[in-house]
C-alpha positions in Angstrom: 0.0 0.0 0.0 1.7 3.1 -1.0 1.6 6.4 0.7 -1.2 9.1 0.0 -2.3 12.1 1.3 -5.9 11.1 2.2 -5.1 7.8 3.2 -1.8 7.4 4.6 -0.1 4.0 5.4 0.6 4.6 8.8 -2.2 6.6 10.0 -1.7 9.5 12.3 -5.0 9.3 14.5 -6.1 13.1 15.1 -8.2 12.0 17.1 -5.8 11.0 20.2 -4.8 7.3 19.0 -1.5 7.1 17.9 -1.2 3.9 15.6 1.8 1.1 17.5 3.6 0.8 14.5 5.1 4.2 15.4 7.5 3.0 17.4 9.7 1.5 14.9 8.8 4.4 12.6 9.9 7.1 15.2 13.1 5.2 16.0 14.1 5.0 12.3 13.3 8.6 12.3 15.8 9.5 14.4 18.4 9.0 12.1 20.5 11.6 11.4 21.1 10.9 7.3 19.8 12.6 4.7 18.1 11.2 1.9 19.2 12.3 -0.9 16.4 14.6 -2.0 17.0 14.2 -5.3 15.6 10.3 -5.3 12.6 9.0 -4.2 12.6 8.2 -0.3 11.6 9.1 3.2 13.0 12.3 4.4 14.8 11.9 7.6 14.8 14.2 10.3 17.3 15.2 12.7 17.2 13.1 16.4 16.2 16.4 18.3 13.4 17.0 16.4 9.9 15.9 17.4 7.7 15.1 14.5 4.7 13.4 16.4 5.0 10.3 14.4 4.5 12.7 11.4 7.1 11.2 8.0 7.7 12.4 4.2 8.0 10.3 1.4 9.6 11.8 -1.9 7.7 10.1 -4.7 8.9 8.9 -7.4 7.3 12.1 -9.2 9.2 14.3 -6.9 6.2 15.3 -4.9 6.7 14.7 -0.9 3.5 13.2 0.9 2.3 12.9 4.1 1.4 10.1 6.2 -1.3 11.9 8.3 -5.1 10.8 7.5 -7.0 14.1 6.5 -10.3 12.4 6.1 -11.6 14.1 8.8 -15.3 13.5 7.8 -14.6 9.4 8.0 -14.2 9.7 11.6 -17.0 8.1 14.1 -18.5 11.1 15.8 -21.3 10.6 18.5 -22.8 13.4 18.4 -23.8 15.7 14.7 -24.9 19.4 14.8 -26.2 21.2 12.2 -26.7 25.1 11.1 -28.1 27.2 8.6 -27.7 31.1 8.3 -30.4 31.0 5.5 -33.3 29.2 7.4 -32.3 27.4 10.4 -33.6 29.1 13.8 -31.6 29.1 17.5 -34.6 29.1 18.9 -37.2 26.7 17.4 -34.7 24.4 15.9 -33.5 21.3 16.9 -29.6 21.2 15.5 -30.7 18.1 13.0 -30.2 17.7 9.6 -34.0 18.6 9.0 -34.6 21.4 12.0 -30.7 23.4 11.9 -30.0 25.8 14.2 -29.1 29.4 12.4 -25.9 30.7 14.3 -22.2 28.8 15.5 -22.6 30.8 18.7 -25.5 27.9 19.2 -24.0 24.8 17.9 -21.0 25.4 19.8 -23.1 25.9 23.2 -24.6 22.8 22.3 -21.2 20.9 21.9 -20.1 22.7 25.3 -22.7 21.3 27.2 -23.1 17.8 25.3 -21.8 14.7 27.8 -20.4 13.5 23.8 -17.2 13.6 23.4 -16.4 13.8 19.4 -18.7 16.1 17.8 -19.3 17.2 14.0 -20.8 20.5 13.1 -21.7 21.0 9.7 -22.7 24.6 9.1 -24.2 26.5 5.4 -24.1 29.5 4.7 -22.5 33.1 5.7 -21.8 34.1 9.3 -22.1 38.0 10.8 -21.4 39.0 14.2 -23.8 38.0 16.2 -24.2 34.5 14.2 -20.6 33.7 14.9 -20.6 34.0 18.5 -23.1 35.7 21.1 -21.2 38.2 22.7 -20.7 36.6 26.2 -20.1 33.3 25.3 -17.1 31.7 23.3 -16.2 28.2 23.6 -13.8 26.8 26.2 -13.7 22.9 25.1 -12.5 20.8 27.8 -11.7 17.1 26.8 -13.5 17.0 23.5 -13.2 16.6 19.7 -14.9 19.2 17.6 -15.2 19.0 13.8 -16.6 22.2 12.1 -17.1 22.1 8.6 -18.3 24.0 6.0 -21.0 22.5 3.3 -22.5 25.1 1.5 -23.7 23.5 -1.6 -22.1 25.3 -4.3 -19.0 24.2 -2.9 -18.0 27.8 -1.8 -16.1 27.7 1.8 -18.4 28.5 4.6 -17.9 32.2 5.6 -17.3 33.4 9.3 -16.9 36.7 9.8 -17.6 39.6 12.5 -19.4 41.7 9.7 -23.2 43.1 10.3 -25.4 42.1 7.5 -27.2 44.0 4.7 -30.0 41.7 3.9 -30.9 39.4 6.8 -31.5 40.6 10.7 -29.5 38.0 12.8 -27.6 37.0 16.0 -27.8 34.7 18.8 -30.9 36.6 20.1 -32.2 38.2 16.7 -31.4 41.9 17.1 -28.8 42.6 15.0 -30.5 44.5 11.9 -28.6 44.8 8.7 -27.1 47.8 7.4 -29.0 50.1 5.5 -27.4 51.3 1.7 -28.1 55.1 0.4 -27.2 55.9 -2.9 -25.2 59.3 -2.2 -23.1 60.4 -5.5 -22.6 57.8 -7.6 -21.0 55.9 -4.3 -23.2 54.1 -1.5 -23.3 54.8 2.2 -24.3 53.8 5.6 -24.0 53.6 9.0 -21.4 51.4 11.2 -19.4 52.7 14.2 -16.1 51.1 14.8 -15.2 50.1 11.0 -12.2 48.0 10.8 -12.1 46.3 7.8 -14.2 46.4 4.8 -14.0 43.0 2.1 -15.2 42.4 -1.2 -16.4 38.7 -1.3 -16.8 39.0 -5.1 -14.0 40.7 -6.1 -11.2 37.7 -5.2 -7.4 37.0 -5.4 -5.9 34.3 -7.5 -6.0 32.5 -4.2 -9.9 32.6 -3.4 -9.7 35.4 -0.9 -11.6 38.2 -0.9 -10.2 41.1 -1.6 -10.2 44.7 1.0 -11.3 47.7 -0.2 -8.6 50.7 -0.2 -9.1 52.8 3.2 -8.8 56.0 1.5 -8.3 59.2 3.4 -11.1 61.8 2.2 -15.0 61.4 0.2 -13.0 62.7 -2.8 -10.7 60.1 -3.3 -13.9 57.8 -2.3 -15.9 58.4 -5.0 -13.0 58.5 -7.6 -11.6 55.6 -6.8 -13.5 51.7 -7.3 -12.9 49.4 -4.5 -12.3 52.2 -2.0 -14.3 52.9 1.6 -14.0 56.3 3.5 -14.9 56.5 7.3 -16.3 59.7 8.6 -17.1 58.8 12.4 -20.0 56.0 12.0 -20.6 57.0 8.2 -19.1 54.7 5.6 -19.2 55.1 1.9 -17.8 52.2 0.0 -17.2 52.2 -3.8 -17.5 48.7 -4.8 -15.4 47.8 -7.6 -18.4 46.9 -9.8 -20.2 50.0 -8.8 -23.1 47.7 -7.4 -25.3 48.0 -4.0 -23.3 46.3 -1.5 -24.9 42.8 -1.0 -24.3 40.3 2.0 -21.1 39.4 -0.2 -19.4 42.6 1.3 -18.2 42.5 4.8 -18.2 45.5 6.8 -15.7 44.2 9.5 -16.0 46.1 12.9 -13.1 46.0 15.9 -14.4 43.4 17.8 -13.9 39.8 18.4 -14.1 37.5 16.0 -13.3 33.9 16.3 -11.5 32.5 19.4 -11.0 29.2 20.9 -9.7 27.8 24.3 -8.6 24.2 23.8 -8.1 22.0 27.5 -6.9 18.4 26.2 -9.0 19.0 23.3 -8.6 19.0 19.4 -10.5 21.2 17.0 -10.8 20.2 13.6 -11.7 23.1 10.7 -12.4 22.2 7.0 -13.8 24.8 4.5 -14.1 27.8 6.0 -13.2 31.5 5.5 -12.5 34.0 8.3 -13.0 37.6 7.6 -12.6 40.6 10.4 -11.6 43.7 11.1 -9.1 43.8 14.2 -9.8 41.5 16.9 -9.7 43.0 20.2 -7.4 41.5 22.6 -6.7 38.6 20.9 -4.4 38.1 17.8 -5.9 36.0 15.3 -9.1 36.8 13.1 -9.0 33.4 14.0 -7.2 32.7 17.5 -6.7 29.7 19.6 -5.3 28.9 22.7 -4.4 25.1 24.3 -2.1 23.3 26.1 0.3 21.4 25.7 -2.1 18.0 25.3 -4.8 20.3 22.1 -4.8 19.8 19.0 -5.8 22.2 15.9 -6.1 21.3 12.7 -7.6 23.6 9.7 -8.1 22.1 6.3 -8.8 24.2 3.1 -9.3 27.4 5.3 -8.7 30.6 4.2 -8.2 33.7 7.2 -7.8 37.7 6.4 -8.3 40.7 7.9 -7.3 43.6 10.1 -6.6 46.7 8.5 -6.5 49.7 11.4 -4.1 50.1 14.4 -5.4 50.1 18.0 -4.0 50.5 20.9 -4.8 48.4 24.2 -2.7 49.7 26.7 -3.9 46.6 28.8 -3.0 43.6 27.2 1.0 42.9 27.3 1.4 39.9 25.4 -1.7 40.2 22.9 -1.3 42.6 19.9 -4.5 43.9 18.2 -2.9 44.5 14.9 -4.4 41.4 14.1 -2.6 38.1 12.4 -4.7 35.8 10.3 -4.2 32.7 12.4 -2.8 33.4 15.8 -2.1 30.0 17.9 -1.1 30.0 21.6 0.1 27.1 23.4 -1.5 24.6 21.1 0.4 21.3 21.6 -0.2 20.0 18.1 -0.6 22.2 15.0 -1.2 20.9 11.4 -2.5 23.3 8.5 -3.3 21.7 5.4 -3.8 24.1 1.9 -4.9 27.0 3.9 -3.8 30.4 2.5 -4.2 34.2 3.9 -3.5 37.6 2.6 -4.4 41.0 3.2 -3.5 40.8 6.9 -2.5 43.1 9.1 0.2 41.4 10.7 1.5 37.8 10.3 -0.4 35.0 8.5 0.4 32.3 10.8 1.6 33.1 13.9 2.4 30.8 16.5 3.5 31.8 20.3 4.0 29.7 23.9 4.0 31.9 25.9 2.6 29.4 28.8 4.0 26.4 27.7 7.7 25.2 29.8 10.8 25.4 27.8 10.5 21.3 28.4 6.8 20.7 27.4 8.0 22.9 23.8 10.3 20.6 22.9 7.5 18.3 22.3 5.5 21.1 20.3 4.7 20.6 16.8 3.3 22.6 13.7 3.2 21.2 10.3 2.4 23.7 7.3 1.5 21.1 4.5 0.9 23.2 1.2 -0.1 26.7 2.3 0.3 30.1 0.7 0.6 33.1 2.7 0.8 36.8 0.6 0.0 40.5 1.4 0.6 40.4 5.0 1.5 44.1 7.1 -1.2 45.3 5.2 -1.8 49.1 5.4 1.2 48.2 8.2 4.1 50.8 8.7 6.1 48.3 10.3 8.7 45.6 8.6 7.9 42.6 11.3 5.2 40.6 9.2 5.7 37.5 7.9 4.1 34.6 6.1 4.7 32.6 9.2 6.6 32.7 12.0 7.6 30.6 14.8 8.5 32.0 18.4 9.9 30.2 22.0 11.6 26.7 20.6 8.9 24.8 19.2 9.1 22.3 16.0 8.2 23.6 13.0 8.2 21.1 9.5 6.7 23.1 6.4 6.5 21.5 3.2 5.5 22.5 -0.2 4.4 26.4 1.0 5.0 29.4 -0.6 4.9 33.0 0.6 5.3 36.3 -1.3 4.2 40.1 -1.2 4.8 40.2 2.7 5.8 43.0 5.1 9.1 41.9 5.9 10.7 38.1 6.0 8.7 35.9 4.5 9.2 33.6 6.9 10.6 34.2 10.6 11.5 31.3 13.2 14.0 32.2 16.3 13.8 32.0 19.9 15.6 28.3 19.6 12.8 27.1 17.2 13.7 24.0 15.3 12.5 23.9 11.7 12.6 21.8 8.7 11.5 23.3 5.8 11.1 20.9 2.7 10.2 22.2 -1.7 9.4 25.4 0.0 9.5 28.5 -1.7 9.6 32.3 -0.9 9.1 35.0 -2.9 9.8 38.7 -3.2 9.5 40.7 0.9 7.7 44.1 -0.3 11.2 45.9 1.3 13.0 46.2 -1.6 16.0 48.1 0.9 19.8 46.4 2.0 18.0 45.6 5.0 18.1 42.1 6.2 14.4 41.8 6.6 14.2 41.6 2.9 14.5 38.3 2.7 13.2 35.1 2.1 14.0 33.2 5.4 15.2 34.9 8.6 16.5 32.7 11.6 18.0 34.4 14.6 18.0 33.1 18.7 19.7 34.6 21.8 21.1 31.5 22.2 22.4 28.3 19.7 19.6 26.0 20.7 17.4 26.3 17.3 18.4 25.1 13.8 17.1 25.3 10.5 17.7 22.4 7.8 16.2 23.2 4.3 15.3 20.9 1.8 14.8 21.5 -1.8 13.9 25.1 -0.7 14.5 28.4 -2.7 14.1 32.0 -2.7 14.0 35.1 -4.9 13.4 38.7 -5.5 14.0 39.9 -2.0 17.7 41.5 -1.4 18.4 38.4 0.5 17.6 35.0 0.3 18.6 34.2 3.9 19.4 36.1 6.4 19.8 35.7 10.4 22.2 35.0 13.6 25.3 33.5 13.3 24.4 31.4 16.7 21.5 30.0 14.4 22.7 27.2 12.4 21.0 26.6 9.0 21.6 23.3 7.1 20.8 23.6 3.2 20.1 20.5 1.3 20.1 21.0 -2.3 18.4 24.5 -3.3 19.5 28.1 -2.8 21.8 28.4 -5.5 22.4 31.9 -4.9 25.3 30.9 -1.4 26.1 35.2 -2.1 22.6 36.2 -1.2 23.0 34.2 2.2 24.6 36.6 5.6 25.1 36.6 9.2 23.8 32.5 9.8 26.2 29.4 10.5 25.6 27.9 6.7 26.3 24.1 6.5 25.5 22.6 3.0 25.6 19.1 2.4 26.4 19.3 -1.9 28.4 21.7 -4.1 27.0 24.7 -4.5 27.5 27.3 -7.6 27.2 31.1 -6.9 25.5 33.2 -9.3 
């Protein structure tokens, strides 16, 4: 039985089970030879560094796989929930297939106070605030697995998002009206306090994502310029790019809270879904999790934006507001597969541990399988955002991702972070200067605990290609061509390189 990507040989159980035959696996992991990356063959990984029973095998059409199971749908669950923004109701319905509830806020109350312990959601449909979450309740899942899913039926990814709508009144309790739209010059306006972030559903990127409209400074420039919004205290005029009435397809993304999870021993499982805000108070993410070092989080074809104004919260000292797309805290296991963000204020992925031991995050894993981050430090006036960036000595394996378009590095791992990157693939920083933030990769520690070893991994159109500490070391296995673009790290490669 050969190796796939749906259905793996030796099955990583994301659901807590962890398949005996990894035992021998893990011990002939821990070899320190490399494959030659150039053949067909498992990719070995260094003794130190803690792939969760997670391997690579280089086919023999050059493409690596995984061994993890990512058919997340397959899986027993005791307990299904079901909602509907279009026509299910919190109040009459029942959660079932036939009587759906209308909001997440619900379904996840629901799966809070179930005695199951696996539970799928399957939600339709678009989210606004209220819909998302009720205001004084977000989920805190202790000892359960949760599956949310998106299956809208024109296979469009389920949309959750901290907008107000413009067609339908909804919310947890009903009393969130939709916006009102005035014709006024040629433009359309309305009223919204607190406008963060405003998104064009139908106007999206080569990558699916909806695209922000240009916060321009002054009515003028508004109604001269498509795709444009103008705040003038809680008036906004928008200038869609097609000229149309703004439709439940544009997302008029307030500061406030979005979509936040607190995992206790608990894995959460995302497939199909988009998550558009503004800038999420207090908390990092448009979509933000924090666990411990025994959660899991997994998102699957998920897409995550937003965050386009500056605020300040004096109170919160390890949170920023300038929001990242997917902010994870102390999560224990981390696996994205094919997700993608842009047009984010900050970072795309962003990991942290802040309350995890300097032990425990030695046993810390994310894995990055096939996802595109671009367009990140949006409307920023910093040079700190990346495509993805790893913080406080936790493992990190990407493979097969690309980032491009960002707001410094594209990618950033120090603080004794251990990373393996493998046929990844960065493109140009938008700082074009000599400075050593434009760059591809960026590896740097107070300390020589962390280490980098890259695999049939490039970069190009930045002034570097990698830059860093010299207490870092990075190992380069085939790729990277360019040994003149590379400064300031503890280089090791293991075959002849060529400057150009």
């Amino acid at each position: 039985m050969g190796y796939s990507t749906n259905r793996p040989f030796v099955k990583v159980d994301v659901t807590g089970e962890v398949d005996k035959r990894f035992g021998e696996v893990t011990s002939q992991l821990a070899e320190t030879a490399w494959n030659n990356t150039l053949n067909y063959g498992r990719v070995r990984f260094r003794s130190d560094f803690n792939s969760q029973g997670i391997e690579l095998v280089r086919g023999v059409d050059g493409k690596i796989q995984h061994n993890v199971d990512t058919n997340f749908n397959a899986d027993n669950y005791q307990l299904t929930i079901y909602f509907d923004t279009n026509w299910g109701d919190d109040i009459t319905g029942a959660g079932t297939v036939g009587s759906p509830y209308k909001t997440l806020g619900k379904s996840f109350k629901k799966a809070s106070e179930s005695a199951s312990k696996k539970i799928k959601v399957v939600g339709k449909g678009k989210l606004f605030r209220e819909e998302s979450y009720s205001y004084d309740w977000f989920p805190n899942f202790i000892n359960k697995t949760i599956y949310l899913v998106g299956a809208n039926e024109d296979g469009t990814n389920l949309v959750i998002s901290n907008a107000q709508s413009s067609e339908r009144v909804g919310g947890y309790a009903t009393t969130n009206y939709p916006l009102v739209w005035v014709s006024y010059n040629a433009i359309w306006k309305t009223s919204r306090s607190l406008t963060g972030n405003v998104v064009d559903l139908k106007n999206q990127d080569f990558y699916g994502i909806g695209k922000p409209l240009s916060n321009v400074s002054n009515l003028i420039d508004c109604e001269s310029t498509l795709n444009s919004y103008y705040i003038n205290g809680s008036d906004v005029y928008v200038n869609t790019f097609n000229s149309q009435k703004p439709d439940d397809n544009l997302l008029v993304c307030p500061y406030s809270t979005l979509f936040k999870l607190k995992l206790d021993n608990s894995r959460f499982i995302v497939e199909n879904c988009d998550f558009y805000g503004g800038v999420n108070l207090q908390y990092d993410g448009t979509c933000h999790v924090d666990g411990d070092i025994n959660s899991t989080f997994i998102a699957k074809n998920c897409r995550a934006s937003g965050g386009n104004l500056t605020i300040i919260d004096s109170a919160s000292s390890n949170y920023q507001t300038t929001t990242n797309a997917f902010g994870i805290r102390d999560v224990g296991l981390v696996m994205f597969f094919e997700c993608k963000t842009g047009y984010v204020r900050r970072d795309g992925f962003n990991y942290h541990y802040y309350n995890t031991s300097a032990t425990d995050v030695l046993d810390c894993l994310v894995f990055e399988y096939k996802c595109v981050g671009h367009e990140t430090g949006y409307n920023e006036g910093s040079t700190n955002n990346q495509f993805s960036t790893m913080h406080e000595g936790a493992n990190i394996l990407r493979v097969d991702c690309v980032g491009h378009d960002t707001g410094g590095a594209c990618i950033v791992d120090m603080g004794g972070s251990r990373s393996v990157l493998v046929d990844c693939h960065m493109g140009a920083s938008k700082i074009q200067t000599a400075s050593s933030l434009s760059t591809g990769y960026r590896f740097f520690s107070a300390d020589s605990s962390g280490y980098a070893v890259l695999i049939s991994c490039n970069a190009n159109g930045s002034t570097w290609a990698i830059t860093g500490s010299i207490d870092f070391p990075v190992t380069i296995k085939d790729g990277f061509k360019a040994i003149d673009k590379i400064k300031d790290v503890a280089l090791t490669t293991e075959q002849e390189q060529t400057a150009t």
